[in-house]
ZANUKOL-377634 format. One record per residue (C-alpha): residue number from 1; x, y negated, z negated. Coordinates in steps of 0.1 Angstrom, whole numbers, plus 2048, in hexadecimal, padded with zeros to 3 digits. Each point is the difference from the previous one (the first is absolute). Layout:
N
<pt><num>NUM</num><x>X</x><y>Y</y><z>Z</z></pt>
...
This chain:
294
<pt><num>1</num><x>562</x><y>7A1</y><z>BC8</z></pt>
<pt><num>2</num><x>7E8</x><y>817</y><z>7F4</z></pt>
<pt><num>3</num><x>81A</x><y>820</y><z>803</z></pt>
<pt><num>4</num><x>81E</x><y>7EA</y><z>7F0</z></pt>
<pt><num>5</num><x>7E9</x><y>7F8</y><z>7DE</z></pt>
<pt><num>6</num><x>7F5</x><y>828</y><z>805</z></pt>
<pt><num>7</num><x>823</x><y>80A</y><z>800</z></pt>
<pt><num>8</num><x>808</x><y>7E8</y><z>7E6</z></pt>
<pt><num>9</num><x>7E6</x><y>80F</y><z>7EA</z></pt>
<pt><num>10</num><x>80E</x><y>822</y><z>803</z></pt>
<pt><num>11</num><x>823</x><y>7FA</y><z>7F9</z></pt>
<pt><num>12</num><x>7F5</x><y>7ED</y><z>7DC</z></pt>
<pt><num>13</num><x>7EA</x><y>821</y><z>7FB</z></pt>
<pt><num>14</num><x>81F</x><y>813</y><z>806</z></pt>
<pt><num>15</num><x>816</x><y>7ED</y><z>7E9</z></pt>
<pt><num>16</num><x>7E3</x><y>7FB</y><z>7E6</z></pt>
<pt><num>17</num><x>7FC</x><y>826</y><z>7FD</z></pt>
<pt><num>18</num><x>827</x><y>803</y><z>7FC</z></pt>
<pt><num>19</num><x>802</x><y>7E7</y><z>7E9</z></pt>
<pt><num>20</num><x>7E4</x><y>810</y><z>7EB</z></pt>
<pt><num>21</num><x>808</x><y>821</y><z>7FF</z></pt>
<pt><num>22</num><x>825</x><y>7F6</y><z>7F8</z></pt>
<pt><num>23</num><x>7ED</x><y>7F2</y><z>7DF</z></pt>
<pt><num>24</num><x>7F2</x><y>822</y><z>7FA</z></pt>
<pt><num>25</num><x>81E</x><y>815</y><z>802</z></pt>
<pt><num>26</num><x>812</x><y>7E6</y><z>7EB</z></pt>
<pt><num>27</num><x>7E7</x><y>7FF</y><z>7E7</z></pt>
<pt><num>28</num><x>7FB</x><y>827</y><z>801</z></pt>
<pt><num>29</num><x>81B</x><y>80F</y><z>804</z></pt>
<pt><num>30</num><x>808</x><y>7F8</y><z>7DB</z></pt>
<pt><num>31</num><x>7E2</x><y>80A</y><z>7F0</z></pt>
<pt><num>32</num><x>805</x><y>822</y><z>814</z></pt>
<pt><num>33</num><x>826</x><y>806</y><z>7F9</z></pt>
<pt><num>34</num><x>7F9</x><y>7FC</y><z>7D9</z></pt>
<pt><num>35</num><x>7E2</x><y>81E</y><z>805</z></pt>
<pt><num>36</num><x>813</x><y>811</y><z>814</z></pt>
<pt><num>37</num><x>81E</x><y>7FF</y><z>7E4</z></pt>
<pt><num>38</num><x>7EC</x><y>809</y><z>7E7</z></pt>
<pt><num>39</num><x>7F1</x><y>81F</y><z>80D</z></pt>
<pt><num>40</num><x>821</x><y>80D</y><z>80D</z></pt>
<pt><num>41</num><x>816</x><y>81D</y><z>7ED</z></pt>
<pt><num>42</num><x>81C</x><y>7F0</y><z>7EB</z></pt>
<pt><num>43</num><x>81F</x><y>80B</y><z>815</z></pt>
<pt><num>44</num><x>7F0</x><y>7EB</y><z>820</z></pt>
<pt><num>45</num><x>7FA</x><y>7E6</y><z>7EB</z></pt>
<pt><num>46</num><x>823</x><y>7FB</y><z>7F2</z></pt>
<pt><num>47</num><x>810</x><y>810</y><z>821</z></pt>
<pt><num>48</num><x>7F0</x><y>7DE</y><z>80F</z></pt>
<pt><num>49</num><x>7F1</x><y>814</y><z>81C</z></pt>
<pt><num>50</num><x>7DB</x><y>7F3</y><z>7F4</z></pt>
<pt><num>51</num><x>7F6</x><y>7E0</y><z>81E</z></pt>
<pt><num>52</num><x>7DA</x><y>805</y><z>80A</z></pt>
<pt><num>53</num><x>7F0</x><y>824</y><z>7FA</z></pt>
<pt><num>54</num><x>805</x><y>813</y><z>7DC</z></pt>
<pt><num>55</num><x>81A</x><y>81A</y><z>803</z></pt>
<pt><num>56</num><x>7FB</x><y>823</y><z>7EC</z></pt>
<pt><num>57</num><x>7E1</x><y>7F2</y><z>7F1</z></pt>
<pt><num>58</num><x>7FE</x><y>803</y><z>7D8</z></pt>
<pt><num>59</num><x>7E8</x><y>7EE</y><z>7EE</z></pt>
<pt><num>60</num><x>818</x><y>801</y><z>7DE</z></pt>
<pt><num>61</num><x>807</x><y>7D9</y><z>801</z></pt>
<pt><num>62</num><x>7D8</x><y>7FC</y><z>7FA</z></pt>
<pt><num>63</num><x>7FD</x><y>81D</y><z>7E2</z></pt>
<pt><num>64</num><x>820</x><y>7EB</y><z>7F3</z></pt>
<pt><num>65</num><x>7EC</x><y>7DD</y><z>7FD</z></pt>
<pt><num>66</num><x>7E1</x><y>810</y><z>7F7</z></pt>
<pt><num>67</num><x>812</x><y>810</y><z>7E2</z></pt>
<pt><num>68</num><x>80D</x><y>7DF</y><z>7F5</z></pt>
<pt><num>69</num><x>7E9</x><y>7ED</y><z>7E8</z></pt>
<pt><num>70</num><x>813</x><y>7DF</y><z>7FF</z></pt>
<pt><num>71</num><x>7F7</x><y>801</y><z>827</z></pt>
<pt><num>72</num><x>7D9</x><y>80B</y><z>7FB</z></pt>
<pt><num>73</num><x>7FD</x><y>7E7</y><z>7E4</z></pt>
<pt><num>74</num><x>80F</x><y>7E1</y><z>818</z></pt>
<pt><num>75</num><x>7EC</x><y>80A</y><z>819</z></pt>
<pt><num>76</num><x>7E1</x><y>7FC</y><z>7E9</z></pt>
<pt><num>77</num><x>80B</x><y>7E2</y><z>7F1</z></pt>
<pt><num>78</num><x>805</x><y>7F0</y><z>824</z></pt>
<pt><num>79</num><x>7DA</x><y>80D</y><z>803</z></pt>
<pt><num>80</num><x>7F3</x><y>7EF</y><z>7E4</z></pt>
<pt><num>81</num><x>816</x><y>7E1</y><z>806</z></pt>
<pt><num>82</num><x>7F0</x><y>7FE</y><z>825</z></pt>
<pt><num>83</num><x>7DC</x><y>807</y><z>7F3</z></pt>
<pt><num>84</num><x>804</x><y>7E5</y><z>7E7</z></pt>
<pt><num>85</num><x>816</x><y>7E8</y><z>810</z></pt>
<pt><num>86</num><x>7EA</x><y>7FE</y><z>820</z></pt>
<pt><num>87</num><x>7DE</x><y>7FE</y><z>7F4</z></pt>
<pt><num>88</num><x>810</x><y>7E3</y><z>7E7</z></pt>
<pt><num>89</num><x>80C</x><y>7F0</y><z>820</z></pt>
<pt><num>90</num><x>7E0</x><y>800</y><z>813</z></pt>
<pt><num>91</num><x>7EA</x><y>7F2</y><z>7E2</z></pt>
<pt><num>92</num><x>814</x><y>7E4</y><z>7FC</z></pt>
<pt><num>93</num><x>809</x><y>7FA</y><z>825</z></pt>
<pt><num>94</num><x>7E0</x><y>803</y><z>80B</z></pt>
<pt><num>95</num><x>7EE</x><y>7EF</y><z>7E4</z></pt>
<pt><num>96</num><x>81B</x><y>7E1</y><z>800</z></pt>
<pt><num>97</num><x>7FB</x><y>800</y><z>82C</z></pt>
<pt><num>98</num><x>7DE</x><y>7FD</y><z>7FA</z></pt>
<pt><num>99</num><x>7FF</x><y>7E1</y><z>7EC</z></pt>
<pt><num>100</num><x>81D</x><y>7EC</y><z>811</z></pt>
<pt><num>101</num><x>7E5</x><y>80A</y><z>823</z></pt>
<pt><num>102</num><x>7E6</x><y>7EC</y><z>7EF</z></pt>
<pt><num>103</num><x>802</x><y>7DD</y><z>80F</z></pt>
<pt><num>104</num><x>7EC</x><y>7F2</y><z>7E2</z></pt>
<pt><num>105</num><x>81C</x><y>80B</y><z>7E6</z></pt>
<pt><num>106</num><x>809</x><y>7E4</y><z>7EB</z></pt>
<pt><num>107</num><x>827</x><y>7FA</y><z>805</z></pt>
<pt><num>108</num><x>803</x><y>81B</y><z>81C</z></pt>
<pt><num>109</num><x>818</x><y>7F1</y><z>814</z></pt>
<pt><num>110</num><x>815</x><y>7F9</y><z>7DD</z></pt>
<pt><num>111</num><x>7FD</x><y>824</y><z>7F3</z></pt>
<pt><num>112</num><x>808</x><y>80A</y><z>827</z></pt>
<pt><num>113</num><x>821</x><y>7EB</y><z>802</z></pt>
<pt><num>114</num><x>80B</x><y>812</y><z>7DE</z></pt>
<pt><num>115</num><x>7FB</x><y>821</y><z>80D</z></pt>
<pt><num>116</num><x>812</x><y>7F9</y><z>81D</z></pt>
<pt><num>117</num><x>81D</x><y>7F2</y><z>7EA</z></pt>
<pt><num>118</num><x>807</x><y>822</y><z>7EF</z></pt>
<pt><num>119</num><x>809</x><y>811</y><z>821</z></pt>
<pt><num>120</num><x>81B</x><y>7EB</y><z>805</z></pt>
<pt><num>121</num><x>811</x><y>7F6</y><z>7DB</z></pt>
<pt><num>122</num><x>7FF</x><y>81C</y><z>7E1</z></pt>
<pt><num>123</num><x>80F</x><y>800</y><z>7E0</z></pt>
<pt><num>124</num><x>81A</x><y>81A</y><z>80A</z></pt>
<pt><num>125</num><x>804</x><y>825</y><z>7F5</z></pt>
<pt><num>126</num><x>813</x><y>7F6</y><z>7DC</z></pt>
<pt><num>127</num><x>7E2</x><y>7E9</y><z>7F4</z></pt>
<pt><num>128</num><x>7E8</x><y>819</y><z>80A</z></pt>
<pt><num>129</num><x>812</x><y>81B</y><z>7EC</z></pt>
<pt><num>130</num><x>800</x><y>7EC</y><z>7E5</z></pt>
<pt><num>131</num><x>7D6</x><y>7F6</y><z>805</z></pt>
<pt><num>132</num><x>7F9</x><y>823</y><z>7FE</z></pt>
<pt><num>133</num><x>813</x><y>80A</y><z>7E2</z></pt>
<pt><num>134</num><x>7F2</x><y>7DF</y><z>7F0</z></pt>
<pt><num>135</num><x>7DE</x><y>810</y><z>80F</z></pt>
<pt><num>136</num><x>805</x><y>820</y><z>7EE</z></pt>
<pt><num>137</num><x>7FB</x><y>814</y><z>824</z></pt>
<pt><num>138</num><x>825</x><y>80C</y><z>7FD</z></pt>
<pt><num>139</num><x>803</x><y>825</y><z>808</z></pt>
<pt><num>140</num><x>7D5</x><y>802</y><z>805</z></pt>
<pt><num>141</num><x>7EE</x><y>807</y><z>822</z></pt>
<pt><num>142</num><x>7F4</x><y>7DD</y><z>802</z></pt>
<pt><num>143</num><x>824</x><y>7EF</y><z>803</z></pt>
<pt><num>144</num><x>7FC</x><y>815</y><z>820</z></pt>
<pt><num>145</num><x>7DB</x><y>7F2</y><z>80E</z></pt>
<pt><num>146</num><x>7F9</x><y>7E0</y><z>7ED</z></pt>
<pt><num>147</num><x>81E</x><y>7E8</y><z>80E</z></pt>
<pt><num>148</num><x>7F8</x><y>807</y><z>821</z></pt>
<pt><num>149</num><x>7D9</x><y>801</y><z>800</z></pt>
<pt><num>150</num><x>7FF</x><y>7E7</y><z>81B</z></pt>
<pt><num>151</num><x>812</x><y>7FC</y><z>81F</z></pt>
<pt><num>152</num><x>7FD</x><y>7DD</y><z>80E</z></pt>
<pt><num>153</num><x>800</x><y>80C</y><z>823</z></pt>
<pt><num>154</num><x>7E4</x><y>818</y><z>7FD</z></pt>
<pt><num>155</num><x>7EB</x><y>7E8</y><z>7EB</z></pt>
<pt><num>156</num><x>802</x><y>7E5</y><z>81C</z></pt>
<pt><num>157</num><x>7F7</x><y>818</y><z>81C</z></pt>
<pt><num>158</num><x>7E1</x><y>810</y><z>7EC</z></pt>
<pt><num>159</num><x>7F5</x><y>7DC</y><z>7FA</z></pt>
<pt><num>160</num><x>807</x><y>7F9</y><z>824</z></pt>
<pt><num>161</num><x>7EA</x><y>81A</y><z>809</z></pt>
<pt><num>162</num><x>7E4</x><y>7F9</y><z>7E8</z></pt>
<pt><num>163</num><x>800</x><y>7DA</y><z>80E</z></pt>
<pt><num>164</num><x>7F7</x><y>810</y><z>822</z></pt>
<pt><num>165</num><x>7E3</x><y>812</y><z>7F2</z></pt>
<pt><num>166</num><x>7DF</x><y>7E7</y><z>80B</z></pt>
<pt><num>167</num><x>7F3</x><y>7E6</y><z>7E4</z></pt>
<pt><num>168</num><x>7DD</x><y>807</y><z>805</z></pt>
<pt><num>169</num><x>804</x><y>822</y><z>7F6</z></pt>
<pt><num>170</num><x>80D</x><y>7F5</y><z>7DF</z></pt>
<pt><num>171</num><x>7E4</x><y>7E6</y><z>7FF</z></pt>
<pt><num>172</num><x>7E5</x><y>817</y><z>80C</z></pt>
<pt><num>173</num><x>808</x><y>819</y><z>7E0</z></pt>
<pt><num>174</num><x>806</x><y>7DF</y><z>7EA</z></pt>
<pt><num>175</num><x>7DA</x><y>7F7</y><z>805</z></pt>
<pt><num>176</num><x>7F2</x><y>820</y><z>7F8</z></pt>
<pt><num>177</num><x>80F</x><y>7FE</y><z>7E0</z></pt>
<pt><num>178</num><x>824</x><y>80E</y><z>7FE</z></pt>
<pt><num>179</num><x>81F</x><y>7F3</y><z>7ED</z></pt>
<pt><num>180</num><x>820</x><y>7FC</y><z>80B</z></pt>
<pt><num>181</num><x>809</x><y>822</y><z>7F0</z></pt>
<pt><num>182</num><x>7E2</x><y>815</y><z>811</z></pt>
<pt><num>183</num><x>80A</x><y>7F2</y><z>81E</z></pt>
<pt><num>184</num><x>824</x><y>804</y><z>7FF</z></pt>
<pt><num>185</num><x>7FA</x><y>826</y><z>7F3</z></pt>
<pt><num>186</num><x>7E1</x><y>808</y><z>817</z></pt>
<pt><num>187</num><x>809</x><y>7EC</y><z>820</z></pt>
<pt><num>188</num><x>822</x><y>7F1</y><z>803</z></pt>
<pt><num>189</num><x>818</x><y>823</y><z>7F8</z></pt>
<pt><num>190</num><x>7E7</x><y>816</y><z>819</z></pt>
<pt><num>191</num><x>808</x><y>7E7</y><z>81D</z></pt>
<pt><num>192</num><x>821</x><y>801</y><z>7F3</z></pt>
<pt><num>193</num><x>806</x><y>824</y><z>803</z></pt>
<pt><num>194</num><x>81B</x><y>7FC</y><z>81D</z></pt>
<pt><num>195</num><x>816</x><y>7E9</y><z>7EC</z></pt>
<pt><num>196</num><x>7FF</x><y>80C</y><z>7E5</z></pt>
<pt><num>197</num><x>80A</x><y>820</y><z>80E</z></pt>
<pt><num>198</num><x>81E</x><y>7F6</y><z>80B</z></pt>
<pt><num>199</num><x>80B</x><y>7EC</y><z>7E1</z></pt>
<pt><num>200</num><x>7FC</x><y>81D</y><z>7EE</z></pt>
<pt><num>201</num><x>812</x><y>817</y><z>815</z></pt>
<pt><num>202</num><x>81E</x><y>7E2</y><z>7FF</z></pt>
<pt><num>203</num><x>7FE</x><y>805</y><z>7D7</z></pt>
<pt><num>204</num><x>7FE</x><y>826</y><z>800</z></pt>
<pt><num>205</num><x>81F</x><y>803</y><z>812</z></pt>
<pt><num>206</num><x>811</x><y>7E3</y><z>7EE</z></pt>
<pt><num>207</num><x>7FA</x><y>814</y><z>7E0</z></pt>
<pt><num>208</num><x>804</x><y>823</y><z>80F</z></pt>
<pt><num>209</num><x>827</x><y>7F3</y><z>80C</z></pt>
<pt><num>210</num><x>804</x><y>7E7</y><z>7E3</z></pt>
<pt><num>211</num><x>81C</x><y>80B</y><z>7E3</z></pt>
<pt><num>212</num><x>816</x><y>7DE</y><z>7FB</z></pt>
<pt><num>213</num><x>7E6</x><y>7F6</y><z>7E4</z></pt>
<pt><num>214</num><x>800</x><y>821</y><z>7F2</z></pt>
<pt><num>215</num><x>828</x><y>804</y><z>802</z></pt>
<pt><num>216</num><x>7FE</x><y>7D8</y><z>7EB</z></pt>
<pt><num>217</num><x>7E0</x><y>808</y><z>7E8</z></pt>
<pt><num>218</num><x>7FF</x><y>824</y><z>7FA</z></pt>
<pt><num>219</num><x>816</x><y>80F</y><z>7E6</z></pt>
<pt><num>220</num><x>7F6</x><y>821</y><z>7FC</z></pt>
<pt><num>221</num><x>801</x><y>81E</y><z>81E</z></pt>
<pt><num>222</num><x>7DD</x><y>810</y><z>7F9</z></pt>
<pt><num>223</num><x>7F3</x><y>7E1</y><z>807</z></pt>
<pt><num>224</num><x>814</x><y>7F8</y><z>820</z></pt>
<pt><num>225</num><x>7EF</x><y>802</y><z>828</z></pt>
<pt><num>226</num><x>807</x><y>814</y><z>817</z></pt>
<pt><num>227</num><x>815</x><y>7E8</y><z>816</z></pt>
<pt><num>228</num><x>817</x><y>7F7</y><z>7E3</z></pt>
<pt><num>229</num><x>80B</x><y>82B</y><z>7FB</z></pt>
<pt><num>230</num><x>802</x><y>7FE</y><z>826</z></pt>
<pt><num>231</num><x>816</x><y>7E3</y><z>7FD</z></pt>
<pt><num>232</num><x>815</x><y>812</y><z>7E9</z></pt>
<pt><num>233</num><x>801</x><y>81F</y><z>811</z></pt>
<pt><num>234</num><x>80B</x><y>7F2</y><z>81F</z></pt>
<pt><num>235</num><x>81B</x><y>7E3</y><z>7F4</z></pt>
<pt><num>236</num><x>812</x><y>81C</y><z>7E4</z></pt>
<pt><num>237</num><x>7F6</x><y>81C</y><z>80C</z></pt>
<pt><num>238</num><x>7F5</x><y>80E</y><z>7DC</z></pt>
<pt><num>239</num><x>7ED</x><y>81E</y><z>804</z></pt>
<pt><num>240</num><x>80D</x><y>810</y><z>7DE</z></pt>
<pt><num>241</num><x>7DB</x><y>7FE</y><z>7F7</z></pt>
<pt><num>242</num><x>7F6</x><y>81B</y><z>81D</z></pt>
<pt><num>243</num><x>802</x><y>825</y><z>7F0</z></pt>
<pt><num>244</num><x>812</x><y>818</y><z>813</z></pt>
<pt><num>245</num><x>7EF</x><y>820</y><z>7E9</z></pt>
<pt><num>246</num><x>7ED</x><y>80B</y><z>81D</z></pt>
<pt><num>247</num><x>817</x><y>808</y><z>81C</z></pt>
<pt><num>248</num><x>81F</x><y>80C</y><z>7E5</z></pt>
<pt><num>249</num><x>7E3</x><y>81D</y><z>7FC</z></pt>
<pt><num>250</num><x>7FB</x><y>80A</y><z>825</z></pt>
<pt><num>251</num><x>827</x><y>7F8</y><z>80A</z></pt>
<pt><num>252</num><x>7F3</x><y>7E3</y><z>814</z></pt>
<pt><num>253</num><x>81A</x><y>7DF</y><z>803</z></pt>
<pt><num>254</num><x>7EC</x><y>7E3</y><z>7F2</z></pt>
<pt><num>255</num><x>7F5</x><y>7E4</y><z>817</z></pt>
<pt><num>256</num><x>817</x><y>7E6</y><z>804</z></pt>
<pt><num>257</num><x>7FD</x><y>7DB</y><z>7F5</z></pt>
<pt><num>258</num><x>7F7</x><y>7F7</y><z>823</z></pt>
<pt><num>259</num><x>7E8</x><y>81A</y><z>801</z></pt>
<pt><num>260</num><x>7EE</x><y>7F6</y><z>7DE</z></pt>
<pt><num>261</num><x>802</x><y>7DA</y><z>809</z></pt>
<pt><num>262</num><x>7F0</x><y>807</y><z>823</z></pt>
<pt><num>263</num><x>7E6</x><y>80F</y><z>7F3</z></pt>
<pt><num>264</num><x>7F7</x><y>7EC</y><z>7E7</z></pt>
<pt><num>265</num><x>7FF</x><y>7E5</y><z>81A</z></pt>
<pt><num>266</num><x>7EA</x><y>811</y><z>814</z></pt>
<pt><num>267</num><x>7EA</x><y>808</y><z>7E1</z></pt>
<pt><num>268</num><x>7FB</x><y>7D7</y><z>7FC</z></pt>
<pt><num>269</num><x>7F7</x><y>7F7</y><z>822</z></pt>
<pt><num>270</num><x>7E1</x><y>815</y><z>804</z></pt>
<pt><num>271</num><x>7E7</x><y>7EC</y><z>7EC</z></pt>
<pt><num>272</num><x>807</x><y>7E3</y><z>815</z></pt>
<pt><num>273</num><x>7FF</x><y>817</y><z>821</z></pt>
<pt><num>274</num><x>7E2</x><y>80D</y><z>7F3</z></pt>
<pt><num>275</num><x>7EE</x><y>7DF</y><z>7F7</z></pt>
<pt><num>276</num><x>80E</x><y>7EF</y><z>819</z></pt>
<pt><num>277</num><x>7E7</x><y>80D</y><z>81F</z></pt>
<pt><num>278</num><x>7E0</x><y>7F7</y><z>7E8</z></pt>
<pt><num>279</num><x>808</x><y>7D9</y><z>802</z></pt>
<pt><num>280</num><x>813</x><y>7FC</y><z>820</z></pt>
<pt><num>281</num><x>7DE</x><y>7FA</y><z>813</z></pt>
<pt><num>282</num><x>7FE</x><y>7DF</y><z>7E9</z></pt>
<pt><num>283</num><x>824</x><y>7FB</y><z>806</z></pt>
<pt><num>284</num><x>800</x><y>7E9</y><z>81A</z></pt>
<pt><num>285</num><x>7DE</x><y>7F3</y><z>800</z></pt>
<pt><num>286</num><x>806</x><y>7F4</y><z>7D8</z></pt>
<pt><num>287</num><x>823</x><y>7F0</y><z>80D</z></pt>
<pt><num>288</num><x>7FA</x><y>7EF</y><z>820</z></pt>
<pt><num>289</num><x>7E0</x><y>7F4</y><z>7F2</z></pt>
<pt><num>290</num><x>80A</x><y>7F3</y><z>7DD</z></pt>
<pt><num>291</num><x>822</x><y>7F1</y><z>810</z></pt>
<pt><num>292</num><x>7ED</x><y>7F0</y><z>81D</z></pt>
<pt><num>293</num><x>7E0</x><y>7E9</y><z>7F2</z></pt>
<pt><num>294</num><x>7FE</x><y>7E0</y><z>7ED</z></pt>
C-alpha cells in the first residue's frame, strides 16, 4: 500500500513539474522573442529568421525610441499617472476598509451592501463620459485616477483583513488615549503592510497597462500614457513619428516597425519586473490572508 501511494506521489510530481514548466515556456517564450527581436539587425528581423536568440545584434531599435520624445514623454506621463493614481487608490481604499472593519459603524452593513452594489451595476461608459466632461476633468490627469480610486474588490479584502486583526489591540491603544485616526495611521496600516502590498501592486499594474480611459478622456498626445502610443503603434503601425536622421548618416537601414514596437515594449515592462520582486514576498501572504478571514 505504502509503495502504490509512493508511486502515486511520484507520478503527480512528474506531471506537476511538466505541467509547470509548460507554464514557464508559455509565459516566456514571448517576453524573450520580443527581446530577442529587438536587439537583432534589421534584415533578420524582416527576413523572419528572429525565434529565440537576437541575431546580428544592433541596439539601433533602442537609440530609435530613445530619440523619440512623444515616447519619453508617455512613458513619463504613465509614471506620474501610476504615482498619483496608486497612492490615490490606497488612501481611500484603505481609509474606506478601515471604517466598514469597524463593527461599531453606524449603518455598516447598509454602507457595505452599497459598495458591493457598484461591482456589479454601473452607469455605463457613455454616462460616465458625459460626468466627467460635466466634472470639468476632460483631457486632465485626474479623469485618469479619480473615477477609479476605489476598487470594490480590494476594499473588501483590505477590510477583510483588518477584521482579522485582534480587538483588544485596538482597545488596548483606545484606552491610552488614541483616536480612531492615530490608530488607524500608527497601528492598523503597519499590521496591514502585507495587504496592502498587494493591493497596491494590483493598482500599479492596472494603471501601468491602463489606456482605454486615456484613448476616451484624453484629447491631446503630450498628455497621452505610454500604453495608449503602444496601442497605437502596434494596431496602425504609425512610426512616422521615429526619425530616421541617424542611420541615413552612417548608411545604416533604419529599424523596422517591428523592431521599434518591440522595443518599446520591452522598455514598459521593466518597472513592473523591477518592482515586482520587492512585493511578491507579501504577495501571497496579503491574498490568502485578506481572501480567507471573516
Amino acid at each position: 500500500m505504502m509503495y502504490k501511494d509512493k508511486l502515486i506521489d511520484k507520478v503527480f510530481n512528474v506531471i506537476n513539474i511538466s505541467i509547470m514548466l509548460l507554464v514557464i515556456v508559455v509565459t516566456l517564450y514571448p517576453v524573450i522573442y520580443l527581446i530577442s527581436k529587438s536587439l537583432s539587425s534589421v534584415e533578420y528581423v524582416k527576413a523572419g529568421m528572429v525565434y529565440l536568440w537576437p541575431r546580428g545584434f544592433s541596439l539601433s531599435a533602442y537609440e530609435e525610441v530613445f530619440s523619440n520624445e512623444l515616447f519619453l514623454t508617455s512613458y513619463r506621463n504613465t509614471i506620474v499617472y501610476t504615482v498619483l493614481g496608486t497612492t490615490i487608490n490606497l488612501v481611500m481604499t484603505t481609509s474606506m476598509a478601515y471604517c466598514l472593519s469597524r463593527r461599531n459603524l453606524v449603518f455598516r452593513k447598509s454602507i457595505t451592501l452599497l459598495v458591493v452594489f457598484t461591482m456589479f451595476f454601473g452607469g455605463g461608459m457613455i454616462p460616465n463620459f458625459l460626468l466627467i466632461k460635466w466634472l470639468k476633468m476632460y483631457d486632465t490627469i485626474w479623469a485618469l485616477v479619480i473615477p477609479g480610486a476605489i476598487s470594490t474588490y480590494n476594499m473588501i479584502i483590505v477590510r477583510t483583513y483588518m477584521q482579522g486583526i485582534p480587538e483588544e489591540i485596538v482597545e488596548s491603544v483606545r484606552i491610552d488615549g488614541a483616536n480612531d485616526i492615530q490608530i488607524f495611521i500608527k497601528m492598523i496600516l503597519p499590521l496591514s503592510i502585507p495587504v496592502i502590498a498587494t493591493i497596491g501592486l494590483f493598482y500599479a499594474v492596472g494603471h501601468w497597462n491602463s489606456y482605454f480611459n486615456a484613448m476616451l478622456y484624453l484629447d491631446e498626445k503630450k498628455t497621452y500614457p505610454l500604453q495608449l502610443i503602444l496601442k497605437e503603434m502596434i494596431v496602425e503601425q504609425d512610426m512616422q513619428g521615429m526619425s530616421s536622421n541617424a542611420f541615413d548618416v552612417v548608411n545604416e537601414q533604419p529599424p523596422s516597425s517591428e523592431m521599434l514596437v518591440s522595443a518599446s515594449i520591452v522598455m514598459s515592462l521593466i518597472p513592473v519586473l523591477i518592482a515586482y520582486p520587492f512585493v511578491q514576498r507579501f504577495f501571497i501572504k496579503g491574498v490568502m490572508i485578506g481572501s480567507v478571514k471573516g
